[in-house]
C-alpha positions in Angstrom: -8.9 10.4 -135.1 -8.4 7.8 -132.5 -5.8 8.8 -129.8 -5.8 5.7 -128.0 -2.2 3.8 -128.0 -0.2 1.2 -126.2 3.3 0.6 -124.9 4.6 -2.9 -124.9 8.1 -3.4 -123.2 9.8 -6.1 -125.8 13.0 -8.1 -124.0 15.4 -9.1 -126.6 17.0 -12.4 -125.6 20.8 -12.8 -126.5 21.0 -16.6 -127.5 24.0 -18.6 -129.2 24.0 -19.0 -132.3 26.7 -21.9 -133.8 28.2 -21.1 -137.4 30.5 -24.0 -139.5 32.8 -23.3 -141.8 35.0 -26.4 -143.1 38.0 -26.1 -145.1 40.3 -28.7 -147.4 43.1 -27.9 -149.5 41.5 -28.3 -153.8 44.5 -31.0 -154.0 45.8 -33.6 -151.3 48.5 -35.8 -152.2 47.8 -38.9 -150.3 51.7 -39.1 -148.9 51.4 -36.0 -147.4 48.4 -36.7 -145.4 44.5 -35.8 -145.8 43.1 -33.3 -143.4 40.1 -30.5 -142.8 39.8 -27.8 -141.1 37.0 -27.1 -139.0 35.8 -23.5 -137.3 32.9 -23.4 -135.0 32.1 -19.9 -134.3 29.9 -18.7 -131.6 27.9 -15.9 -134.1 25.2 -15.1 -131.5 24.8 -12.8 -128.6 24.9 -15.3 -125.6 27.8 -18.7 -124.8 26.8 -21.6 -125.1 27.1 -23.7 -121.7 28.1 -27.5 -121.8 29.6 -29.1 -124.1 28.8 -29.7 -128.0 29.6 -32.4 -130.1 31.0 -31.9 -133.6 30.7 -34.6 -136.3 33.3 -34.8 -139.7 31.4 -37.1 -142.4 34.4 -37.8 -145.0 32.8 -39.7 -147.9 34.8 -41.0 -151.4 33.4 -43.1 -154.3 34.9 -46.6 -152.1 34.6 -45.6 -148.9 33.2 -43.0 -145.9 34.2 -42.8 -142.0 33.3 -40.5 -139.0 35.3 -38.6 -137.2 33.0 -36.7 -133.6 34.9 -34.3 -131.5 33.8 -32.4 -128.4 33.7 -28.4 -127.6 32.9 -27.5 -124.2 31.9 -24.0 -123.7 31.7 -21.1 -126.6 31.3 -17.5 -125.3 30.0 -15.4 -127.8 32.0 -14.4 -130.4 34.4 -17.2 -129.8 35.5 -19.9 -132.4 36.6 -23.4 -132.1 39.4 -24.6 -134.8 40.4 -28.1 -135.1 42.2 -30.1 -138.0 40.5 -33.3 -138.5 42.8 -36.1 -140.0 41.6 -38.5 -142.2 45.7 -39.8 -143.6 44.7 -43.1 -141.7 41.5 -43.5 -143.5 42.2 -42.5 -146.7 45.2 -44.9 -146.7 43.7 -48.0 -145.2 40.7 -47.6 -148.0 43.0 -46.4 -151.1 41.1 -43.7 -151.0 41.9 -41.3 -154.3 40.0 -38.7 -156.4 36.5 -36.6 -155.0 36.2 -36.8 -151.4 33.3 -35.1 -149.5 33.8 -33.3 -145.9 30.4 -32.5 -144.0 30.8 -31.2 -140.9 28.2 -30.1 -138.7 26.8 -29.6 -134.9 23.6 -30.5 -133.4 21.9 -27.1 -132.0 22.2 -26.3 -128.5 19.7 -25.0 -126.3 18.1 -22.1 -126.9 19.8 -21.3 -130.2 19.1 -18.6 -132.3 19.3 -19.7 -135.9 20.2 -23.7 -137.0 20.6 -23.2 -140.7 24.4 -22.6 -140.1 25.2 -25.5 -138.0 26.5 -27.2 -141.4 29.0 -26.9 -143.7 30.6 -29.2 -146.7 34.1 -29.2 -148.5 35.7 -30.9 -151.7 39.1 -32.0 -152.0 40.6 -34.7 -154.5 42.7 -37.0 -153.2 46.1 -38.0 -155.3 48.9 -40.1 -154.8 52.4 -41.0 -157.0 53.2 -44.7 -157.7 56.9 -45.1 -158.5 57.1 -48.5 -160.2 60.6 -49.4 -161.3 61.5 -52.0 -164.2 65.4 -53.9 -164.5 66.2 -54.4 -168.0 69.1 -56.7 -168.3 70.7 -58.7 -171.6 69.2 -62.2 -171.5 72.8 -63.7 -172.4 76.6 -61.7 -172.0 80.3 -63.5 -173.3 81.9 -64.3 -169.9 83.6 -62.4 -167.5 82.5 -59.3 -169.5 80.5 -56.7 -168.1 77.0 -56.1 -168.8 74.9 -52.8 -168.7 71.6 -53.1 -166.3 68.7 -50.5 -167.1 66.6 -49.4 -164.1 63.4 -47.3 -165.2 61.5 -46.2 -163.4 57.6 -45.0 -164.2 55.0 -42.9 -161.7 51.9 -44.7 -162.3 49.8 -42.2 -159.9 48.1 -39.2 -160.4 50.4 -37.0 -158.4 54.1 -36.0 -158.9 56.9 -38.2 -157.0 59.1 -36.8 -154.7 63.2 -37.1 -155.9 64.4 -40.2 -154.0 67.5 -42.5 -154.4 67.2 -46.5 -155.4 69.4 -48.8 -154.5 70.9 -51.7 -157.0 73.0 -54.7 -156.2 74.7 -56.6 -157.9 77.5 -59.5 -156.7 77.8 -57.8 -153.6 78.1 -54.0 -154.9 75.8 -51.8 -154.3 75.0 -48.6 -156.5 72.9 -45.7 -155.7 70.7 -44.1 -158.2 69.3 -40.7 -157.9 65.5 -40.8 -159.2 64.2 -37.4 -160.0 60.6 -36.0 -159.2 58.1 -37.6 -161.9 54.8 -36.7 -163.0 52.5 -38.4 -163.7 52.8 -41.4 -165.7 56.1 -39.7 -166.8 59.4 -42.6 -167.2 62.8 -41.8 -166.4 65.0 -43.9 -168.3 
């Protein structure tokens, strides 16, 4: 046989290594506020020096914006949280029903593996619509009293919250208590 052999001396290199996980909640009632959550996590063996931007890409059938944040630093084995808000957005636009989160990170130097630096989330956006209607008797006998109707509808596609309406009439004011509504539910 042959007996020759070599020894090579092999130097493992500890690099970073960026992971992103985003998060939404299935369901966001627009009222409440639309938001993601964002982890970068520092998977590999070695920090990464300097700082990192991280970019949010929140797209909807009407609408998309861009929300960039900076991390500076990640030792190893470290993580980065951050919620992202996008109430402003989704408000300004209407935004309602499917709505897309990407987030991701550019790689930094020397990093180990890139096929992590990206993540996507789904959430649908809702929202309630109270809409009232006054029903009142086109013609009444004088000085007798007459019965107003308020109803009130939610034309959205999320339950309202209980509130209280206010109805005046020749200087009187009446409060009415309006329950919590689903969707396109009517409360007479």
């Amino acid at each position: 046989g042959n007996a020759n052999s070599t020894t090579l001396t092999v130097a493992v290199l500890a690099r970073p290594d960026l992971a992103v996980d985003v998060s939404t909640a299935a369901t966001q009632r627009l009222q409440d506020g639309v938001n993601a959550t964002v982890n970068v996590t520092n998977v590999g063996g070695n920090g990464v020096e300097g700082t990192f931007e991280v970019a949010v890409d929140a797209t909807a059938a009407n609408s998309s914006t861009r929300r960039a944040y900076n991390v500076s630093g990640l030792a190893s084995g470290a993580g980065n949280v951050s919620v992202v808000d996008l109430t402003g957005w989704a408000r300004a636009n209407r935004v309602t029903g499917d709505v897309t989160v990407d987030a991701s990170v550019e790689p930094v130097t020397n990093e180990a593996d890139t096929d992590d630096n990206a993540d996507a989330a789904t959430t649908t956006v809702t929202y309630s619509d109270l809409r009232v209607r006054l029903a009142v008797p086109t013609q009444a006998p004088e000085g007798e009293n007459v019965t107003a109707y308020l109803l009130f509808t939610n034309a959205g596609t999320a339950a309202s919250d209980a509130t209280n309406a206010t109805l005046t009439v020749n200087g009187t004011t009446e409060t009415v208590p309006v329950p919590s509504l689903a969707p396109g539910e009517v409360n007479r």
